[in-house]
C-alpha positions in Angstrom: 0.0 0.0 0.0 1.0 3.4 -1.1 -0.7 6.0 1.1 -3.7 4.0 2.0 -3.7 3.1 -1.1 -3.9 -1.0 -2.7 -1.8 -1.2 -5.6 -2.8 -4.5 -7.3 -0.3 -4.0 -10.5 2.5 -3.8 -9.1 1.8 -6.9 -6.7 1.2 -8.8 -9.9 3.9 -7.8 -11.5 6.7 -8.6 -8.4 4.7 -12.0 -7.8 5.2 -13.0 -10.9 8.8 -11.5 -11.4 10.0 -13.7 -8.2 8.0 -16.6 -9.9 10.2 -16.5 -13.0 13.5 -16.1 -10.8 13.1 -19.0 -9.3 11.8 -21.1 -11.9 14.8 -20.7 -13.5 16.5 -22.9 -10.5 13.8 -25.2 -9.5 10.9 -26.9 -10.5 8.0 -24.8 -10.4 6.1 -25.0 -6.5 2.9 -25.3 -6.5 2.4 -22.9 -3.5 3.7 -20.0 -4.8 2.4 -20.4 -8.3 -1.3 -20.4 -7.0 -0.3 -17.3 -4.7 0.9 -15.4 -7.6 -1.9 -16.0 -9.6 -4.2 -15.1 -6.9 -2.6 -11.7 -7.6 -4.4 -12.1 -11.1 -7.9 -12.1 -9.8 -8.2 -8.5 -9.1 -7.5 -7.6 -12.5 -10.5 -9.8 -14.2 -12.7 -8.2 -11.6 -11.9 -4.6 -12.7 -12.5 -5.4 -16.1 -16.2 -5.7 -15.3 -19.0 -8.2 -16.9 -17.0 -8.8 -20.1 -14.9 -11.1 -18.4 -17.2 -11.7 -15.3 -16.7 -15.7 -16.8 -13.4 -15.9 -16.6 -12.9 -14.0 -13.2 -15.2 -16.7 -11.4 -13.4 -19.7 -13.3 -10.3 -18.6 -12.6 -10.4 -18.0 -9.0 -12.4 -20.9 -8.6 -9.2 -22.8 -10.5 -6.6 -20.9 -8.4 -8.1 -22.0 -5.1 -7.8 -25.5 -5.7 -4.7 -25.5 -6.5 -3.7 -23.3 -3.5 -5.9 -26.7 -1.6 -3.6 -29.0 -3.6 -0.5 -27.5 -2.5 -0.8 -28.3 1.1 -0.2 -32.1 0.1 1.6 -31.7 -3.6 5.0 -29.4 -3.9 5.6 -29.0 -7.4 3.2 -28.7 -10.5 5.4 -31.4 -11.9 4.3 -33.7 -8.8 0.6 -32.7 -9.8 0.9 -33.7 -13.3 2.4 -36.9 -12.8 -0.2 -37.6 -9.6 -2.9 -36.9 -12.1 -1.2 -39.2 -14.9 -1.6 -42.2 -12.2 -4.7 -41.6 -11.6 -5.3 -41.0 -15.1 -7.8 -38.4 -14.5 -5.9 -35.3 -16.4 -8.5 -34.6 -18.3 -11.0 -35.1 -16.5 -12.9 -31.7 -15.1 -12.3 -30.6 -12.0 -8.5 -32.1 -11.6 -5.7 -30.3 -11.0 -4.3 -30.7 -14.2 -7.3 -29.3 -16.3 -7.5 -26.6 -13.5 -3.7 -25.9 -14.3 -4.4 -25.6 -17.5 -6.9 -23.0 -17.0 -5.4 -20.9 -14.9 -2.0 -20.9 -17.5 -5.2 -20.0 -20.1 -5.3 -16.7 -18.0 -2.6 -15.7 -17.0 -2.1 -16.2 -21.1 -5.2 -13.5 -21.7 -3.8 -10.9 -19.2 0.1 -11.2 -21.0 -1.6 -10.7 -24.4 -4.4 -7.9 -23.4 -1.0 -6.2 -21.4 1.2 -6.6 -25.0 -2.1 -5.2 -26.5 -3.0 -2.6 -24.3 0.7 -1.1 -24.9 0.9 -1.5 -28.5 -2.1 0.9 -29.1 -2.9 4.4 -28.6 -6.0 5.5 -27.3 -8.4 5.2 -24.3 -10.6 1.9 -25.0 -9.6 -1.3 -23.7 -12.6 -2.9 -26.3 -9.8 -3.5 -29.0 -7.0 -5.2 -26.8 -9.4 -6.7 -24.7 -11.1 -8.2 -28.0 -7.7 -9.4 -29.4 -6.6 -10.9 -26.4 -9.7 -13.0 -25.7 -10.1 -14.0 -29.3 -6.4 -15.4 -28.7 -6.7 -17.2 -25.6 -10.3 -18.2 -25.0 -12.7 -18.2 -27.8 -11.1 -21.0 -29.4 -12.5 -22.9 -26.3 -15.5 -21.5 -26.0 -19.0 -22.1 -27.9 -21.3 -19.5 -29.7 -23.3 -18.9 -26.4 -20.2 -17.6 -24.6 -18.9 -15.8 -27.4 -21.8 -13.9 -27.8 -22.0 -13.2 -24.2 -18.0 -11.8 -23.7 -18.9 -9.5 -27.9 -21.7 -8.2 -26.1 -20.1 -7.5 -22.4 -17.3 -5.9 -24.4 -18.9 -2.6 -24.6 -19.3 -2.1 -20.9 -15.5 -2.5 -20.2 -14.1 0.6 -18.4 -11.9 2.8 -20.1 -7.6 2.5 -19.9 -8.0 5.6 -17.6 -10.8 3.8 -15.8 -9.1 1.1 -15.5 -5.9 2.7 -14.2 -7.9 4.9 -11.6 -9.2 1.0 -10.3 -5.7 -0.2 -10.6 -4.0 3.2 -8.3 -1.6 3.4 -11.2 -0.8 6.2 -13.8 -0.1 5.7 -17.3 3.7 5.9 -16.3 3.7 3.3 -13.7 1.3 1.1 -15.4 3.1 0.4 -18.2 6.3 -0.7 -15.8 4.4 -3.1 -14.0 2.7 -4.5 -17.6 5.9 -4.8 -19.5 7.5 -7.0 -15.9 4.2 -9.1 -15.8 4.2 -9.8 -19.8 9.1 -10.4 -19.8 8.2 -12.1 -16.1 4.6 -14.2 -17.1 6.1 -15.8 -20.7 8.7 -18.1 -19.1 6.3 -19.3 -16.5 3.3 -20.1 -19.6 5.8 -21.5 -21.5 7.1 -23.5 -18.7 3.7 -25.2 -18.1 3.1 -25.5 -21.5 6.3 -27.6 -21.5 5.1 -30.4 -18.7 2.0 -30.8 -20.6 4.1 -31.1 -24.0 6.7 -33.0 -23.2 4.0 -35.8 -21.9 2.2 -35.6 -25.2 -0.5 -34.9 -23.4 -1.3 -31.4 -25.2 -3.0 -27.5 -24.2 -5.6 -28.0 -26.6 -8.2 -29.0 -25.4 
């Protein structure tokens, strides 16, 4: 806090920044992944009904694999516990729920590269880019419709900042850490799903 003031961004971005350290040493724990993702939550939440969908899925995704860390250490444990039990696809394990979380931490990297790239004051255009990317091609018609029509009742990037405590300087810091800090860890879970054939397509 900064003057009685929350400053979600920049928690996001130094979770995620000591998350990428020390992947680089270790394998991945599943503790402190699911507490830097919990940073994440906030930021679907400020981004109103649009992504009201995604906010309640992913939170829901992060808290059981905050539960699962009290027994499991690493994400590459909870893979290969899953693989056993051969229930990795199967809704609700901790694998699919791993999956779905890396799905948006994915969306916020690619609305952050987006919201950067352009000039201007709506959020309809990255917002629209980065959900197109990362979730549509997993979602049916329904849904889509839903997150097109939500679209025009996301706040404005000064809106948005105003939520977030940040300026325009200071937001684009903490964006460019969270997108250099966030790709190594996606790409790093992409990897224990890949390199069991078992896929992040589905």
């Amino acid at each position: 806090m900064e003057g009685g003031r929350e400053k979600p961004l920049r928690r996001i971005a130094e979770a995620f920044e000591g998350l990428a350290a020390n992947s680089q040493t270790a394998p991945m724990e599943v503790d402190a992944f699911s507490r830097a993702c919990s940073q994440v939550s906030v930021l679907f939440r400020c981004l109103g009904v649009a992504f009201k969908f995604a906010e309640m899925d992913y939170v829901a995704k992060v808290e059981d694999l905050s539960d699962a860390s009290k027994s499991i250490s690493t994400l590459n444990n909870l893979l290969e516990i899953d693989i056993q039990q051969d229930c990795v696809r199967r809704g609700g394990s901790h694998s699919r729920n791993l999956l779905r979380v890396k799905r948006g931490l994915d969306m916020v990297k690619v609305l952050f590269e987006q919201i950067l790239q352009k000039d201007g004051n709506s959020l309809r255009d990255p917002a629209s880019v980065a959900y197109a990317k990362v979730f549509a091609p997993h979602h049916g018609w329904a849904i889509r419709k839903a997150v097109a029509a939500g679209m025009y009742a996301l706040p404005s990037k000064a809106q948005l900042l105003r939520k977030l405590n940040e300026d325009e300087a200071s937001a684009r810091t903490y964006m460019q850490t969270y997108i250099r800090c966030s790709g190594p860890v996606i790409n790093s879970i992409e990897d224990l799903f890949n390199v069991r054939q078992l896929g992040i397509d589905w």
